[in-house]
Each structure stands twice: as C-alpha cells, then as structure tokens.
Backbone bond lengths (Angstrom), bond angles and torsions (degrees), N, CA, C in turn:
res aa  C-N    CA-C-N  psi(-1)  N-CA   C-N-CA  omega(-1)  CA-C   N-CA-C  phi
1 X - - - 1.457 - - 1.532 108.93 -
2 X 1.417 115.71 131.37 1.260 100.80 177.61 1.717 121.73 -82.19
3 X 1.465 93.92 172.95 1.806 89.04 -149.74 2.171 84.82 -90.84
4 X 1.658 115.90 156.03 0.947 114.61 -141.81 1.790 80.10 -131.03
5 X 1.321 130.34 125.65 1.392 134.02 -126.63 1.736 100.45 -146.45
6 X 1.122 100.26 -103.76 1.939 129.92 145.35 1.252 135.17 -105.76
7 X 1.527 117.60 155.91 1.472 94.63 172.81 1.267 76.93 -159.91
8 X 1.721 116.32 145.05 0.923 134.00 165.21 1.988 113.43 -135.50
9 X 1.434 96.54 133.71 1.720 108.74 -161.29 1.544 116.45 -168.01
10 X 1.131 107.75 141.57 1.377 109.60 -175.54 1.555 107.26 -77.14
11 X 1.455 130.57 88.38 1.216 148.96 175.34 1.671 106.70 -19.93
12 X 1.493 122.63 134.56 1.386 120.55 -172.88 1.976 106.48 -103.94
13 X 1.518 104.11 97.75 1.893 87.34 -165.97 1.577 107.85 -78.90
14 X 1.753 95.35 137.06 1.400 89.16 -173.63 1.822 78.56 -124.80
15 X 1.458 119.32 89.84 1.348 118.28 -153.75 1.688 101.36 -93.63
16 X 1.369 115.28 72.60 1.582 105.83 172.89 1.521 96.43 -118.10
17 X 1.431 117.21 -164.98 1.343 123.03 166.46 1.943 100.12 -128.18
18 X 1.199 114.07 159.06 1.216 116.98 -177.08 1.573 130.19 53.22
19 X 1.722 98.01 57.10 1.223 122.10 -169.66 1.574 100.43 -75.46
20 X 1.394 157.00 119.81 1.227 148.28 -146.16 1.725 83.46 -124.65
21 X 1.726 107.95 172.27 1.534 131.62 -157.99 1.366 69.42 -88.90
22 X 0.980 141.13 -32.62 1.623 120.42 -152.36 1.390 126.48 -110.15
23 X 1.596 91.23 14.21 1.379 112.86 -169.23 1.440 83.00 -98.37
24 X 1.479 120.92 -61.08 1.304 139.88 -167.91 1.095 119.81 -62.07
25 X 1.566 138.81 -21.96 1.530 144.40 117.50 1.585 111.11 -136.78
26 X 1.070 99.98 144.16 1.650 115.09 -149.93 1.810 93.78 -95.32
27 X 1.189 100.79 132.45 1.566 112.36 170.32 1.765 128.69 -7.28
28 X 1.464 104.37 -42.21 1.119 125.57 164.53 1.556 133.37 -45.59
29 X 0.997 112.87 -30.65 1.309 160.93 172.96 1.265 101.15 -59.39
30 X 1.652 116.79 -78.27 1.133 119.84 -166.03 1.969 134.82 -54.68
31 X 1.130 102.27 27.65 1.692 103.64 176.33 1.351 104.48 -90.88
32 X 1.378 131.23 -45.77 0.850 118.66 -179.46 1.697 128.71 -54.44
33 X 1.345 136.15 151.07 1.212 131.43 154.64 1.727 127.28 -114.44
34 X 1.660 104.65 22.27 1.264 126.92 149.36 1.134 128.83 -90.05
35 X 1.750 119.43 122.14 1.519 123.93 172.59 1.273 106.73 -66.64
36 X 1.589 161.61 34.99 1.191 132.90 147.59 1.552 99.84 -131.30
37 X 1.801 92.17 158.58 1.589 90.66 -154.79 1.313 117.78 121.83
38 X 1.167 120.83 -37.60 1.888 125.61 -156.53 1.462 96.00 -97.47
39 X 1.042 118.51 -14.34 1.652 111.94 177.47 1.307 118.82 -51.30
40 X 1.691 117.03 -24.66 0.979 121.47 -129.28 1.611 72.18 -116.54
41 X 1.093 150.03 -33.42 1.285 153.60 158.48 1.240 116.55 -79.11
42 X 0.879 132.87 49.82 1.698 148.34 -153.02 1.742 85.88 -126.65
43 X 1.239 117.02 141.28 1.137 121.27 167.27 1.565 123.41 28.74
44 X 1.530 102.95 28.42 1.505 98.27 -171.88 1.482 121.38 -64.57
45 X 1.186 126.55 -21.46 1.399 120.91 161.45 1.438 133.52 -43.85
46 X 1.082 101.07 -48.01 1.911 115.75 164.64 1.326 114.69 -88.51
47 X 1.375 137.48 -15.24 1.114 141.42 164.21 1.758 118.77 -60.08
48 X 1.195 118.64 -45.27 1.234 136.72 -166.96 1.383 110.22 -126.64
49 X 1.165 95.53 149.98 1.562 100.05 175.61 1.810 122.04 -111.43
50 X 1.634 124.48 154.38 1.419 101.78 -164.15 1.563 137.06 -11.64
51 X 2.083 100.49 -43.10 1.486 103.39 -168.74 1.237 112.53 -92.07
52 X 1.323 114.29 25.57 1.237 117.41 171.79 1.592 115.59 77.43
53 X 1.472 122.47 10.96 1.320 120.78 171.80 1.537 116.24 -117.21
54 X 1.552 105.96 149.77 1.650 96.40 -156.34 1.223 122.69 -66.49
55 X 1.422 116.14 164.13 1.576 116.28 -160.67 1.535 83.52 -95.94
56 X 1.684 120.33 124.65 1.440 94.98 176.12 1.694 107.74 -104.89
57 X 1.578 109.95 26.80 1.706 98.85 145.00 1.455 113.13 -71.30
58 X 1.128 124.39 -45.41 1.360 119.05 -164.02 1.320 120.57 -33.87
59 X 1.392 112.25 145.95 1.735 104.55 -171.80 1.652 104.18 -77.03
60 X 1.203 117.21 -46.77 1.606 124.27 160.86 1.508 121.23 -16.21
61 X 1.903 109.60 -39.66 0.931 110.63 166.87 1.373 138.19 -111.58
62 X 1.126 95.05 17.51 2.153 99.33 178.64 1.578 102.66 -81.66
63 X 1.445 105.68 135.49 1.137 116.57 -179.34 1.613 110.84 -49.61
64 X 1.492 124.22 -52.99 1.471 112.36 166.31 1.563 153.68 -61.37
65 X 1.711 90.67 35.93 1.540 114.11 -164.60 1.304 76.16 -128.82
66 X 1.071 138.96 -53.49 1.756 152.91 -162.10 1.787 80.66 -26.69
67 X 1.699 99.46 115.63 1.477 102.40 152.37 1.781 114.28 101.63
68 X 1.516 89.05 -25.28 1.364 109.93 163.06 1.558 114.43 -17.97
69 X 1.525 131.57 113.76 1.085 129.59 155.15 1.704 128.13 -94.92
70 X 1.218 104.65 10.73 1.723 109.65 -171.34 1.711 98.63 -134.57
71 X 1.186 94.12 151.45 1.330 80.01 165.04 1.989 99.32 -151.62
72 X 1.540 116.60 157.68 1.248 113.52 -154.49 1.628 93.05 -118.29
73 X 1.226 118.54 140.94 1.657 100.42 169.83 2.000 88.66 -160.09
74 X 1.217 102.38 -162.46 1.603 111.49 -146.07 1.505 121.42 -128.02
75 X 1.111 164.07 -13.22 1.269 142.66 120.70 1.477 90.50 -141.34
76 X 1.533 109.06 157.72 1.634 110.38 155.45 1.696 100.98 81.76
77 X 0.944 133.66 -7.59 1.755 130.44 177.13 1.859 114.23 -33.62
78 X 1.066 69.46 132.22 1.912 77.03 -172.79 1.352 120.02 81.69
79 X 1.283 130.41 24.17 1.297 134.73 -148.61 2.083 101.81 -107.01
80 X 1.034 116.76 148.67 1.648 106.69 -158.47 1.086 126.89 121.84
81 X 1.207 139.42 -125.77 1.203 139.44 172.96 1.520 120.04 -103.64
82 X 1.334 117.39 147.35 1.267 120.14 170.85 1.527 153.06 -63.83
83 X 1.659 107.54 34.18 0.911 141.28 -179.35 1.339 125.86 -59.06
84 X 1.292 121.40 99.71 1.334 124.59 -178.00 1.891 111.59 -63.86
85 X 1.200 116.85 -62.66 1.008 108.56 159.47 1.758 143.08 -5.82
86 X 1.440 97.68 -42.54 1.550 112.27 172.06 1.639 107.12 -65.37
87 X 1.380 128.99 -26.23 1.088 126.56 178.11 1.491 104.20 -84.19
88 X 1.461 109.79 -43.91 1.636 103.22 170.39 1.778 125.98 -35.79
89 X 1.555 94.87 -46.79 1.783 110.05 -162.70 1.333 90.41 -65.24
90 X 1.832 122.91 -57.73 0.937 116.42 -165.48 2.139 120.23 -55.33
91 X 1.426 99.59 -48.89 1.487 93.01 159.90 1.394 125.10 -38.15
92 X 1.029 126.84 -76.28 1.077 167.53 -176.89 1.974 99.73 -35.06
93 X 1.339 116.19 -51.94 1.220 107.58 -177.25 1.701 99.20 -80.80
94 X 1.412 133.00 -23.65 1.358 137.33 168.37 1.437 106.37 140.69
95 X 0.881 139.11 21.64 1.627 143.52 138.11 1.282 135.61 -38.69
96 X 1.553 117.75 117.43 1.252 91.67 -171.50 1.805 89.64 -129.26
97 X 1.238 107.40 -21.93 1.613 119.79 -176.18 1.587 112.45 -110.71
98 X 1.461 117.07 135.76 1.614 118.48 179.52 1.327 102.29 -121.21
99 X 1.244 128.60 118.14 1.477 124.95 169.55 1.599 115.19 -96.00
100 X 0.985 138.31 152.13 1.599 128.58 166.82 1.484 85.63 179.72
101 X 1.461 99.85 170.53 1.618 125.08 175.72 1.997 108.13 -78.43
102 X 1.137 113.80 -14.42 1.685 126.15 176.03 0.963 114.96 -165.99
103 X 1.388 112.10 157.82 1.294 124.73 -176.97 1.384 102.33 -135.44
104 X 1.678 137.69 136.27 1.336 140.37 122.09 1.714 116.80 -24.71
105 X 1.560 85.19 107.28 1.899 95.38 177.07 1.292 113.98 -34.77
106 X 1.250 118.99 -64.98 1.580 127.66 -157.33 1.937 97.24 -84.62
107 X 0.798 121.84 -1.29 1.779 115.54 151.32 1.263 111.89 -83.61
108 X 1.676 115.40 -53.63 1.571 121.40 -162.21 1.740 94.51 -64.79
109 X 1.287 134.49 -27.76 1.746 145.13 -174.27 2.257 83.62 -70.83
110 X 0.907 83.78 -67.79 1.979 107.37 -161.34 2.308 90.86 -46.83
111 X 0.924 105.12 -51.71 1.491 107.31 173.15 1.302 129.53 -69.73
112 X 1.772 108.26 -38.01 1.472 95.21 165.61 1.677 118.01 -81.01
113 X 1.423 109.17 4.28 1.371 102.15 -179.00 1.543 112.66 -89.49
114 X 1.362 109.98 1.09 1.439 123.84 -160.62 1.522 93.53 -114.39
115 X 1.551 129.59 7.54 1.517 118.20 -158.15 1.399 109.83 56.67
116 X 1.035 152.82 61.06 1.436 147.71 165.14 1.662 91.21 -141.82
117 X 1.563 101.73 120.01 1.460 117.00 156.22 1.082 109.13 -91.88
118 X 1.657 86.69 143.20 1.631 107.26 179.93 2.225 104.87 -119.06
119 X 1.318 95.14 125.60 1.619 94.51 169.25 0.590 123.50 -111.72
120 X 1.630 137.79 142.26 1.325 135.49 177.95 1.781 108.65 -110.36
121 X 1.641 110.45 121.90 1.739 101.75 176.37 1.636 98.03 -123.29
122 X 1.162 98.39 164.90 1.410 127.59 -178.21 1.870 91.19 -60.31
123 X 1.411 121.62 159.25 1.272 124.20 -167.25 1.470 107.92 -85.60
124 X 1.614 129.92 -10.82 1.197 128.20 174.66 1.567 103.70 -85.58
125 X 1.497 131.59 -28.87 1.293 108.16 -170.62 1.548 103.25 -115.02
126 X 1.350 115.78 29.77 1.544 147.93 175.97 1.776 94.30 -77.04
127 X 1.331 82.66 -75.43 1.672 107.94 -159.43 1.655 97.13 -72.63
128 X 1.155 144.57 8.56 1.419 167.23 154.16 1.662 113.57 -48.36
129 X 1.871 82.90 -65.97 1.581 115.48 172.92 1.313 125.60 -59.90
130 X 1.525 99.84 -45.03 1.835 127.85 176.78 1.031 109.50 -58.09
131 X 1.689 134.80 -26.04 1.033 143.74 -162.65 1.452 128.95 -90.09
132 X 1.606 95.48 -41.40 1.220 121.33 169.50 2.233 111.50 -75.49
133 X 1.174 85.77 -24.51 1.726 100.79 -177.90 1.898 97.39 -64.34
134 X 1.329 108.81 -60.15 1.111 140.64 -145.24 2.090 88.08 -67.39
135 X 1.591 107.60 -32.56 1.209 104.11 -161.76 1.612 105.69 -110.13
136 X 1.387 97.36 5.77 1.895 89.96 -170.39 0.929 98.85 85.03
137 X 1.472 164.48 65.07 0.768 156.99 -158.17 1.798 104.68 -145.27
138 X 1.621 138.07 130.36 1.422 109.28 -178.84 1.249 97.59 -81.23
139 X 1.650 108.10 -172.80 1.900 110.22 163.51 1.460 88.18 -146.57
140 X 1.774 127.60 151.84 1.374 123.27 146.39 1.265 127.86 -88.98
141 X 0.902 98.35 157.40 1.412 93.11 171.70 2.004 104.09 -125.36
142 X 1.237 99.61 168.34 1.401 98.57 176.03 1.844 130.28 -175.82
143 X 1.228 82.71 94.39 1.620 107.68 -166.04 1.738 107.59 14.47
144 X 1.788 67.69 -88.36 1.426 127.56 -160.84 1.959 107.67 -35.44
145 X 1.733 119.73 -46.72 0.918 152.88 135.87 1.767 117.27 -27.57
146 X 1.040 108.72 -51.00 1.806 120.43 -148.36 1.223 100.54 56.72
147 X 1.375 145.73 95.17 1.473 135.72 178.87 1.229 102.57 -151.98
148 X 1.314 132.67 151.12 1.377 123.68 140.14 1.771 112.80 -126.73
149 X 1.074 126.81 146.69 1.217 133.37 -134.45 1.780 88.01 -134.82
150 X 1.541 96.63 96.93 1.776 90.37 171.67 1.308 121.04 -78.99
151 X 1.578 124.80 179.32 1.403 127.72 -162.47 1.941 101.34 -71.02
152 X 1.529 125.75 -9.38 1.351 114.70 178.94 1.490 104.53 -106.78
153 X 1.395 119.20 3.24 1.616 114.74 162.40 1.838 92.06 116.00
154 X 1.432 104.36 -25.62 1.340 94.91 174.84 2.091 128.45 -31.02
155 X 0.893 126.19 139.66 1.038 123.07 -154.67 1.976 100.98 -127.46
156 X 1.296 116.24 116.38 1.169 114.99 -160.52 1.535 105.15 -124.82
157 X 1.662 145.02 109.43 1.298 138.73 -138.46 1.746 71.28 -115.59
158 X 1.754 108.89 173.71 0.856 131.37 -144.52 1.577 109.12 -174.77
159 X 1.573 129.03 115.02 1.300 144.63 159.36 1.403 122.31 -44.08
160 X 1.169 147.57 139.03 1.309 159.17 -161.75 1.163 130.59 -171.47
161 X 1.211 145.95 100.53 1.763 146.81 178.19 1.455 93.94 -40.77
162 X 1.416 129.76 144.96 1.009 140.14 154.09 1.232 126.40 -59.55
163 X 1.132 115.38 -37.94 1.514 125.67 174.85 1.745 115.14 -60.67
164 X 1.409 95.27 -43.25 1.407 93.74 -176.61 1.514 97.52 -97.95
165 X 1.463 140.60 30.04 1.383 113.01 146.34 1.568 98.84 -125.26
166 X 1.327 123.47 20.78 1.157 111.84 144.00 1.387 127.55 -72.84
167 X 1.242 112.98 -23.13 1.584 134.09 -157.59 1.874 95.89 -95.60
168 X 0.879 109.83 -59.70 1.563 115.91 154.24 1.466 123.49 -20.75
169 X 1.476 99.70 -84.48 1.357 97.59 -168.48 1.889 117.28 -66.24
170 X 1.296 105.72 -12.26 1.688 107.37 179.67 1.593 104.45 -87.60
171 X 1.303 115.51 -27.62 1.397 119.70 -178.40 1.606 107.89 98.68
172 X 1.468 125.68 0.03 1.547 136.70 176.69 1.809 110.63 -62.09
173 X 1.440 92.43 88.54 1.677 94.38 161.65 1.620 107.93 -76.38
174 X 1.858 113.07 -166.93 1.742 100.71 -167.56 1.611 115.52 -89.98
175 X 1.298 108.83 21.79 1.323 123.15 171.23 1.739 120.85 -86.07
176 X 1.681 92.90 -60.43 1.437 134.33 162.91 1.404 101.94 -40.60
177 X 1.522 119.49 -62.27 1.723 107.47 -167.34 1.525 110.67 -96.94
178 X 1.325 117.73 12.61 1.395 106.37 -174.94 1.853 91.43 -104.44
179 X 1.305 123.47 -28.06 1.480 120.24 135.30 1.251 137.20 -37.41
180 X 1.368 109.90 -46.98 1.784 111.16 153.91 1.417 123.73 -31.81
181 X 1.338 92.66 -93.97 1.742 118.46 152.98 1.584 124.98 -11.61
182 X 1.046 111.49 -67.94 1.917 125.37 -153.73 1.682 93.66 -115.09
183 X 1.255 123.68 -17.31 1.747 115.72 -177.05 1.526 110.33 -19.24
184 X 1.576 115.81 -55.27 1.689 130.68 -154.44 1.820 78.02 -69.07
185 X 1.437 107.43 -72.05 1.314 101.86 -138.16 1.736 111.73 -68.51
186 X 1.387 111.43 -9.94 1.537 123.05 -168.24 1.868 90.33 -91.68
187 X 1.201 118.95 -33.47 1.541 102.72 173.38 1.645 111.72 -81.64
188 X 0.995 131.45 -0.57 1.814 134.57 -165.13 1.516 86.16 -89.23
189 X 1.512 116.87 -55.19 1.331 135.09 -153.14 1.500 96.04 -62.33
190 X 1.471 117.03 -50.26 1.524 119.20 -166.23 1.258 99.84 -74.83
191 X 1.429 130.29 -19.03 1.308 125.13 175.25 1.428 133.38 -83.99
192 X 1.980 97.71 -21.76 1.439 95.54 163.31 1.685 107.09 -83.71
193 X 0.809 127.17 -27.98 1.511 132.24 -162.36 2.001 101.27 -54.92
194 X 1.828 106.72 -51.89 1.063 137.07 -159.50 1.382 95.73 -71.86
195 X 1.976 126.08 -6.93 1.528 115.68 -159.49 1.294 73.20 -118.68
196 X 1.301 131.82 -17.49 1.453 126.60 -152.96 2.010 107.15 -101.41
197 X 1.124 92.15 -48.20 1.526 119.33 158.33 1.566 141.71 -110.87
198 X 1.466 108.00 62.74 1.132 112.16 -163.38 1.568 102.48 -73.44
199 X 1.359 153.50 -11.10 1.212 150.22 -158.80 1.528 114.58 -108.98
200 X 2.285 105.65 -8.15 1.559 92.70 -171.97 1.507 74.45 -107.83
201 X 1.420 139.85 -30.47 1.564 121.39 -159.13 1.483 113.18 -118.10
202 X 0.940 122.82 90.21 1.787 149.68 164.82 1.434 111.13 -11.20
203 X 0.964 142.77 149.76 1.420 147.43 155.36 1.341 112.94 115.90
C-alpha cells in the first residue's frame, strides 16, 4: 500500500449527504473480486445517462476535476451496505482522500484498509473545503500534521485514530503490519519447519 504523506488537489465536490455503497458502485459491479477496473463503474449512475453516454453535467465529468485526488461530500458517506468494493472503485478511479461531515463505520474501516483517508469536519470548516472544490481551487492535506490547508492559507486540524495514521503514513495494510509485527518470529518458524521438513518446503 502506498504510504499516504501529503496531498495536494483540487477537491472533486460531490456535495450531497447520504451518499450510499451502491451509489458509489452499483451492485452490478459486484462479481468481480479484483480491485482494478471499478473506477470505471464508480458512480455510474451520475456519470452516465440512461443511454449510456456521459452526462457531461456530472461533476465526475468536468474536465477540471480530471485527476482529482480528494473528493468532498456531506453527511453519512459510505452509508448502505458493507461493501468493500466501494473503497476499491473509489481507489481505483484515483482517490486517495474523502472529506465529508460523516462517515459509515464499516466504509471509513473498508477505506482505511485500502489507504484512503477518510475526514470528518464540523459543517462550517466542511463548507470551507466545499468552497474551494466548488472554485477549482487546490487544498492540502497532510497526514502527518492532521491539517488541511485551504486555498486562503486557512488552516483546518482534523481527528484521527492513531492506529490508523500510523498505518497510513508507512503504507502497512493487514498483511504489511502483521510483517511488521511477527517478521522475527514468522521467519524462525519457517526455519524450524524447513529443518524439520526439508522435503515439503524448498529453498
């Protein structure tokens, strides 16, 4: 996972409240059990229109979102079903930051496991962010700090589990840190195993 540092980007506002998993990739979606790909089914409801050609109101599609790494939205995000996947699409279309006033637990869990921070601000320094979204405007953000730094220097701090911005900033998903953790004792093990069973494990 890559490790998650700064980021600075002109925020993409997708300013509703009660953005659902299935809004964010639609059921259809779900056969696969590969994360790449889903970008492309990412918000396809607002993306496209019945005949299947793009809606070019959509904010998804204005060229000055193009590239967008943040995206800003409005209470309740991720809210629906427990779809891991929704964190996939969102990677996946180029997301790496979620701002909104709430988050659905089991998305905000499903996103930091994907490297995607999720923030939650109070609705005055929300709509701060929204503002700058709304105008082209970039914003940083920056872990390490908890900050996000609007386009007039305004400076906006931000709550975070420790655990998960330790896990963040090294880039350790639960593969990654249980390697952290167990490295010594998971190589001793393969080494007695390898003295013990030299004929089932190679090397």
């Amino acid at each position: 996972m890559e490790p998650f540092t700064t980021l600075v980007s002109v925020p993409t506002p997708l300013l509703r409240d009660n953005v659902d998993t299935d809004l964010i990739i639609p059921a259809a979606w779900l056969k696969t059990v590969s994360r790449k790909g889903l970008g492309a089914g990412a918000f396809e409801s607002l993306r496209k229109r019945p005949d299947g050609t793009p809606d070019p109101g959509c904010v998804f599609n204005r060229p000055q979102y193009r590239g967008s790494q943040i995206l800003v939205a409005g209470r309740n995000f991720g809210c629906g079903s427990s779809r891991e996947h929704a964190a996939w699409a969102l990677a996946d279309l180029g997301y790496r930051c979620v701002i909104a006033e709430s988050f659905a637990d089991i998305f905000a869990s499903n996103a930091f496991k994907n490297g995607i921070l999720t923030i939650a601000l109070e609705s005055a320094d929300l709509a701060r962010i929204a503002a700058d979204a709304e105008a082209v405007r970039p914003v940083r953000v920056d872990l390490a700090a908890q900050t996000v730094t609007t386009a007039d220097g305004t400076v906006v701090a931000f709550a975070l589990d420790a655990f998960r911005k330790h896990c963040l900033l090294n880039g350790l998903d639960e593969v990654s840190l249980t390697l952290e953790k167990h490295a010594g004792a998971i190589a001793a093990y393969e080494e007695a195993a390898r003295q013990r069973m030299p004929w089932a494990i190679g090397g």
